[in-house]
C-alpha positions in Angstrom: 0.0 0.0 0.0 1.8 3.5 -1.3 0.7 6.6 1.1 2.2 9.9 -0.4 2.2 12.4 2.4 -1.1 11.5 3.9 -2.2 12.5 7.6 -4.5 10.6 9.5 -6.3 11.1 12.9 -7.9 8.0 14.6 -10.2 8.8 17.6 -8.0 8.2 19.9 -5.0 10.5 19.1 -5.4 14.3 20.3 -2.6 14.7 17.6 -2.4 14.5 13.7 0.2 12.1 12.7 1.4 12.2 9.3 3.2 9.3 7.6 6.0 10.6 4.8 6.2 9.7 1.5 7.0 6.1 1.1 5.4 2.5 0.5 4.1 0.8 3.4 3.5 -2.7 3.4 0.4 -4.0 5.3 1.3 -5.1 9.1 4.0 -3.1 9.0 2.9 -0.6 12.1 3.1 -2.5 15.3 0.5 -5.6 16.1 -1.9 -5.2 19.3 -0.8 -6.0 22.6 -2.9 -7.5 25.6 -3.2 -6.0 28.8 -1.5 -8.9 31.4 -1.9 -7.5 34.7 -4.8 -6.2 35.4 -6.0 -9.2 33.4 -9.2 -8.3 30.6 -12.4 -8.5 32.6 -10.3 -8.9 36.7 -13.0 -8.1 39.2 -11.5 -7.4 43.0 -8.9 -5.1 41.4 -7.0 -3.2 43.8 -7.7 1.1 43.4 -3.3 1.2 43.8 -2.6 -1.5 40.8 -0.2 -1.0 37.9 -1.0 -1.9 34.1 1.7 -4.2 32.9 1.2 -5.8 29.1 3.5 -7.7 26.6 5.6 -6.1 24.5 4.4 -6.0 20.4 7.5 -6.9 18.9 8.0 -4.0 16.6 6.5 -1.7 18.5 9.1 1.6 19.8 6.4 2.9 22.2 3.0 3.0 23.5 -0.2 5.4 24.4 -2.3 4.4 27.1 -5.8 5.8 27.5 -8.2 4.9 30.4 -11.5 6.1 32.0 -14.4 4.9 33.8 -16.5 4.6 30.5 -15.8 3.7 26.6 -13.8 5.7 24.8 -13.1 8.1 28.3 -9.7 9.8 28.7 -10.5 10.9 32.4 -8.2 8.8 34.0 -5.5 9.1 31.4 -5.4 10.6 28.0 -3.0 10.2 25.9 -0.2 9.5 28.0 2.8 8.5 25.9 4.8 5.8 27.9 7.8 5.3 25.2 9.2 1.8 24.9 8.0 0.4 28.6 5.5 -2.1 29.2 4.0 -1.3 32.1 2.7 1.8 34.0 2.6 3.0 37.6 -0.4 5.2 38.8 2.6 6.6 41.5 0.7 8.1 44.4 -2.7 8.6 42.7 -5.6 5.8 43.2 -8.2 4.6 40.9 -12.2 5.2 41.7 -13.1 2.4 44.2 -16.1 0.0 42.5 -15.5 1.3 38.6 -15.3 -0.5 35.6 -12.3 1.0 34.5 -11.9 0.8 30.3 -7.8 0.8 29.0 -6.9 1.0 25.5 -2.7 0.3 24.8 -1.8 1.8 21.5 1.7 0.3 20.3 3.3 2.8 17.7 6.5 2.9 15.4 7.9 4.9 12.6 5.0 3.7 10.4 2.3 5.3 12.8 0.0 3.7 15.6 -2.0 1.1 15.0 -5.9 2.3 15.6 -7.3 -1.5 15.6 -6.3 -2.3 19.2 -9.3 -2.8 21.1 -10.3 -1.5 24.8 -10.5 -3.9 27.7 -12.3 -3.7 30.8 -11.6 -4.7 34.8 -13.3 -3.9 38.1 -12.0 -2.5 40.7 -12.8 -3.3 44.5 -14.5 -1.3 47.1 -12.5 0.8 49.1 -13.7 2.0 52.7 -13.2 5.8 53.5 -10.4 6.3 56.5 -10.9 6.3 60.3 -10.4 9.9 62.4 -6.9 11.1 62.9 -6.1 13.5 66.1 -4.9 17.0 65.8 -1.6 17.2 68.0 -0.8 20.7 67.5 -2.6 22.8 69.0 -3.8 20.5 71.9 -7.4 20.6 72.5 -8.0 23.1 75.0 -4.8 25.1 74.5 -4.9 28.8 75.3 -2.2 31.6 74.3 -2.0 30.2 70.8 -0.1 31.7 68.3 -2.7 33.7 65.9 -0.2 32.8 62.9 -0.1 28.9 64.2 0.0 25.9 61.6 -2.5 23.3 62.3 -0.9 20.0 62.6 -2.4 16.1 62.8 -1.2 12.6 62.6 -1.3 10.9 59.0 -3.3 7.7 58.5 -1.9 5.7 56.1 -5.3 5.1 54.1 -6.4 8.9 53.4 -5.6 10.3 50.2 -6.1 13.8 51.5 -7.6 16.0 54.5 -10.5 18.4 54.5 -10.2 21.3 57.5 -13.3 23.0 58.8 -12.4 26.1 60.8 -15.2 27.9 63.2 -14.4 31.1 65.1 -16.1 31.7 68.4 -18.1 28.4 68.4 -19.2 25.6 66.8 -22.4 27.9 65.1 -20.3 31.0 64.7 -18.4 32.5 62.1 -17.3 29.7 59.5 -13.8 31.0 58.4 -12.7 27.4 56.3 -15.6 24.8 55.6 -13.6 21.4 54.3 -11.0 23.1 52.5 -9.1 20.5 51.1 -5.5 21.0 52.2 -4.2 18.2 50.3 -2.0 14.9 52.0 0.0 16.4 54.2 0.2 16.6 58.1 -0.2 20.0 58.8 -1.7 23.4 57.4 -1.9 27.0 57.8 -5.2 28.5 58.3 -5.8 32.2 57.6 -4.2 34.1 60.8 -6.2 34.0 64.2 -7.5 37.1 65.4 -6.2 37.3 69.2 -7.9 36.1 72.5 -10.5 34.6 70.5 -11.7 30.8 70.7 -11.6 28.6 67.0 -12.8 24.7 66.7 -11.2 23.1 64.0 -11.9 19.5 62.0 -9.5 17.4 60.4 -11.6 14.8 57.7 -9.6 12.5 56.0 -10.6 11.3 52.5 -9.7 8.8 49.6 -11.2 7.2 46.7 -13.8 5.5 49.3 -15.4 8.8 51.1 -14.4 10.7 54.0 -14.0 9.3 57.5 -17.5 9.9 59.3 -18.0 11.7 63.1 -14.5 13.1 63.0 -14.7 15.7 66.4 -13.1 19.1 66.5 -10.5 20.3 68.8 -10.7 23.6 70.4 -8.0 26.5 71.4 -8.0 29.9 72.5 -5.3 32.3 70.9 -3.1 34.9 72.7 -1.7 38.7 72.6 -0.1 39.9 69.4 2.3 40.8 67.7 2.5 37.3 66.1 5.4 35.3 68.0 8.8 34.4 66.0 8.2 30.8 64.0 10.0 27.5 64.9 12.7 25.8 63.1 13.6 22.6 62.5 16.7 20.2 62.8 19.4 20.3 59.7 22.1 18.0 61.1 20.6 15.6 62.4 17.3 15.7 60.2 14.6 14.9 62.5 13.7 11.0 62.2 17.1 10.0 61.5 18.8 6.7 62.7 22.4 5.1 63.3 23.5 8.6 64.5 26.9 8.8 65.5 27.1 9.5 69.0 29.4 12.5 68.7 26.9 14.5 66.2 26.9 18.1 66.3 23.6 19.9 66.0 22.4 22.2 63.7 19.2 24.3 63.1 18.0 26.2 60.3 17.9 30.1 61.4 14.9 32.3 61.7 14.3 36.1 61.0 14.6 38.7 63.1 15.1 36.3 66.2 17.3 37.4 68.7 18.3 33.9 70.0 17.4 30.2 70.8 17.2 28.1 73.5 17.8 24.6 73.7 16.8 21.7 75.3 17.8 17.9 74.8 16.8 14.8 76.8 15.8 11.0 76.1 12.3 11.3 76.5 9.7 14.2 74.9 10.3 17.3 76.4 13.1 16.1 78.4 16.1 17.4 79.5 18.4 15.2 81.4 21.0 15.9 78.2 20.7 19.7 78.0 18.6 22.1 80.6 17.0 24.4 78.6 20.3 26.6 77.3 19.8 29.8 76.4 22.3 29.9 72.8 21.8 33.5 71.7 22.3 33.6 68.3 24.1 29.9 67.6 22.9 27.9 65.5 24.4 24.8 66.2 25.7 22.9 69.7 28.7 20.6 70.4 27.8 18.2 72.8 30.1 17.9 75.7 30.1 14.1 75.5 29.1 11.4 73.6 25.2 10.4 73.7 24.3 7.3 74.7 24.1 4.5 72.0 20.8 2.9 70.7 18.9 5.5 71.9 16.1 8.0 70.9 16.9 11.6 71.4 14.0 14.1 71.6 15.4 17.8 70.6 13.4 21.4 71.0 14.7 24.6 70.0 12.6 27.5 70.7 13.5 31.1 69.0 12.9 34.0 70.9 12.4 37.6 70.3 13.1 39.7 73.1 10.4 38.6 76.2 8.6 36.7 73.5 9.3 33.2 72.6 7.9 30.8 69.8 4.8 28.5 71.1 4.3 25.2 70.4 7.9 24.3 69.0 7.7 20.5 67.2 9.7 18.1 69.4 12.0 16.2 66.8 14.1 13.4 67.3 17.0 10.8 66.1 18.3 7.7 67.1 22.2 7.5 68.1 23.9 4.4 66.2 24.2 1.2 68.4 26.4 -1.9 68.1 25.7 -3.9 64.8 23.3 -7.0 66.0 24.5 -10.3 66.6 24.7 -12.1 63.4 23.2 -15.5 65.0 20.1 -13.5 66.1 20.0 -11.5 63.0 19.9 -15.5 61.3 16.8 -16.0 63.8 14.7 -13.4 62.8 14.7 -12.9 58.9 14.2 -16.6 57.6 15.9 -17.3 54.8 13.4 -19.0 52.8 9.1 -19.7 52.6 7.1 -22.2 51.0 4.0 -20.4 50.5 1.5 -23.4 49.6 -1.2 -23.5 51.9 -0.3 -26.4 53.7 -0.2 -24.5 57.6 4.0 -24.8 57.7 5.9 -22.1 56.0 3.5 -19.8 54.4 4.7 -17.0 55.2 7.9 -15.0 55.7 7.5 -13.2 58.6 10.5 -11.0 60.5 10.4 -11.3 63.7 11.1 -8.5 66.4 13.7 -9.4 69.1 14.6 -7.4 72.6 18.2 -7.5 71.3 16.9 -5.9 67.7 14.9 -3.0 67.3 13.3 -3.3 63.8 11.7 0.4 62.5 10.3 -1.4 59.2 10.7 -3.8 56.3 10.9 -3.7 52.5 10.6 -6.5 50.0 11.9 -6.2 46.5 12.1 -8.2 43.1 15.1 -9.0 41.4 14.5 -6.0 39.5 14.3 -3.6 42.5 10.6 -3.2 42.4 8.8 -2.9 46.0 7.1 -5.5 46.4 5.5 -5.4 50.1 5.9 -3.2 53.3 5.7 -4.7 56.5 5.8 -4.5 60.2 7.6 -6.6 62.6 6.1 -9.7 63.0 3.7 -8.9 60.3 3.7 -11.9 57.4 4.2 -11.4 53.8 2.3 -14.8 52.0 3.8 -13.5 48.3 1.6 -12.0 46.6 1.6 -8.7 45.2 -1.8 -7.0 44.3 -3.5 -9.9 44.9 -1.5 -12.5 42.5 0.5 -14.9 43.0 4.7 -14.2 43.3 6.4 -17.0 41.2 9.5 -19.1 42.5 12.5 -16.7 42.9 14.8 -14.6 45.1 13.3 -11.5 46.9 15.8 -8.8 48.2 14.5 -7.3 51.9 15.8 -4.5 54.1 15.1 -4.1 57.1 15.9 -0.6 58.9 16.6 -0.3 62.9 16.0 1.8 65.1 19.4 1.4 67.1 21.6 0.5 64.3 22.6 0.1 60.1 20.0 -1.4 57.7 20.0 -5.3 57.7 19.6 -6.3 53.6 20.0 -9.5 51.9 18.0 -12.1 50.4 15.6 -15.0 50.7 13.6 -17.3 48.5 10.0 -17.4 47.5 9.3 -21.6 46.9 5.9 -22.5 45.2 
């Protein structure tokens, strides 16, 4: 078949794509491929899945539409993925309980092939998230700051947060009604007006609904002029582990502060380490001795301003190194093998937690470097991922520790 400078448009293509001058024999752009994983017509499918297919073999790339109804582009339009075969929806979910419709358009130099036809899966329910608590400002705090940050614990299942703010009471003046302040743990509200009483809501949402009966908190703010803000740990960065026990600390400055005191101690708020030093304008502290291995450190630096000092400071925290764990215990916990068959013995690899070993979490990865699972101590993994079945092979796992280095190595998965 001879095309002589010819464009063409199929449905499905927001772009004109011209073919140059040339003869094209018949077959000669790339042949359909099939979705693998979600499989054509899955039901149960998880809202987090990947689309995986096989490769058309003279394919050099691929456009992936999907929506929740023929032909739709609301999920993805268009979305060129070059010459990979599968594609990650990264940090976004898909609508809970939708048929979800995928078309995978191979292309080459010849042009895409418009035959390839659109397959369908199901997707399961997903339930909305619980409650989370607001931890800063406390419920019933007075002498808030009136330029304070709202903050909250995460839950792992919310895809964002909605915040209702009400000034004066609960029927008063509505100054935020479920602003959506996107997946993060804390967020600023327009500034307080002083001595005046707020209730605030934290919702959490995802692709199942918004957590029902969530209760607001309720605070008082203080004087002006606003106080001077917090900072935060540099050297260590708050949450670190395996320390050394010699560290030096640092703090990012703050304007227009005249100084910063600081306190140190192994438990929140304590300070058994450092008393509450007043460092003027240093921004960093030498410790006099070493800190104590394998242990937490809680840290709060408070700015101040002349007789006013910031409110509400975050307590962060690391975690000095500690001596490297005994490899015979180390052999105890992580197994080195599983045989998940369903026969009650060895179905699961599951890392047990120790007195001697203080496991933060654990990865699992493919050959490939792929995560696989996240887990808890003592929590088993029975090789699957998204619901199908792992084949036979070698999984990588690493396993961090509170009181000392990452553990990583390997196991095997035997069917």
């Amino acid at each position: 078949m001879k095309i002589s400078g010819k464009c063409f448009r199929p449905w499905f293509w927001a772009v004109t794509s011209c073919l140059v001058f040339g003869y094209i024999g018949i077959g000669q752009v790339p042949t359909c491929t099939q979705l693998t994983f979600p499989a054509a017509g899955e039901m149960d499918v998880s809202v987090f899945t990947d689309l995986e297919w096989d490769a058309s073999p003279t394919a050099t790339g691929y456009v992936i539409l999907a929506g929740t109804s023929l032909g739709g582009r609301d999920i993805l339009d268009n979305v060129n993925v070059g010459n990979e075969t599968e594609y990650s929806f990264e940090n976004t979910s898909l609508p809970g309980l939708q048929e979800i419709y995928v078309a995978i358009i191979p292309y080459n130099d010849q042009g895409l092939n418009g035959s390839c036809q659109t397959v369908t899966f199901m997707t399961r329910q997903v339930d909305p998230p619980s409650c989370t608590e607001i931890i800063n400002p406390f419920n019933g705090d007075v002498l808030v700051s009136v330029t304070a940050n709202i903050t909250w614990i995460r839950d792992f299942s919310a895809t964002g947060y909605r915040m209702t703010v009400y000034e004066r009471d609960l029927n008063g003046i509505v100054v935020w009604d479920e602003v959506d302040v996107g997946n993060g743990t804390n967020a600023k509200p327009p500034d307080f007006k002083p001595r005046t009483r707020y209730f605030v809501t934290i919702i959490p949402y995802n692709a199942g609904g918004a957590a029902m009966g969530c209760q607001p908190i309720s605070f008082t703010t203080g004087d002006g002029p606003p106080l001077p803000d917090c900072t935060q740990l540099v050297e260590p960065s708050n949450g670190s582990n395996a320390v050394p026990t010699n560290t030096t600390l640092e703090w990012e400055a703050v304007s227009g502060v005249d100084g910063y005191t600081l306190s140190v101690g192994t438990t929140p708020r304590g300070t058994d380490i450092v008393n509450v030093l007043d460092l003027r304008g240093t921004t960093n502290y030498s410790f006099n001795g070493e800190l104590p291995q394998g242990t937490r450190i809680y840290v709060l630096v408070v700015p101040y301003k002349g007789n006013l000092e910031s409110e509400n400071c975050p307590i962060q925290s690391f975690t000095t190194v500690g001596s490297d764990p005994d490899p015979e215990i180390v052999n105890e916990l992580i197994p080195r093998f599983f045989t998940p068959n369903n026969d009650g013995f060895n179905d699961t690899w599951i890392v047990g937690s120790s007195p001697d070993v203080s496991i933060q979490n654990i990865s699992v990865f493919n050959r490939f470097g792929k995560l696989i699972k996240q887990l808890s101590p003592d929590q088993g993994w029975d090789g699957t991922f998204n619901g199908r079945n792992l084949p036979s092979d070698s999984y990588w796992y690493s396993v961090e520790l509170t009181n000392g280095p990452s553990l990583k190595g390997f196991f095997a998965l035997k069917r």
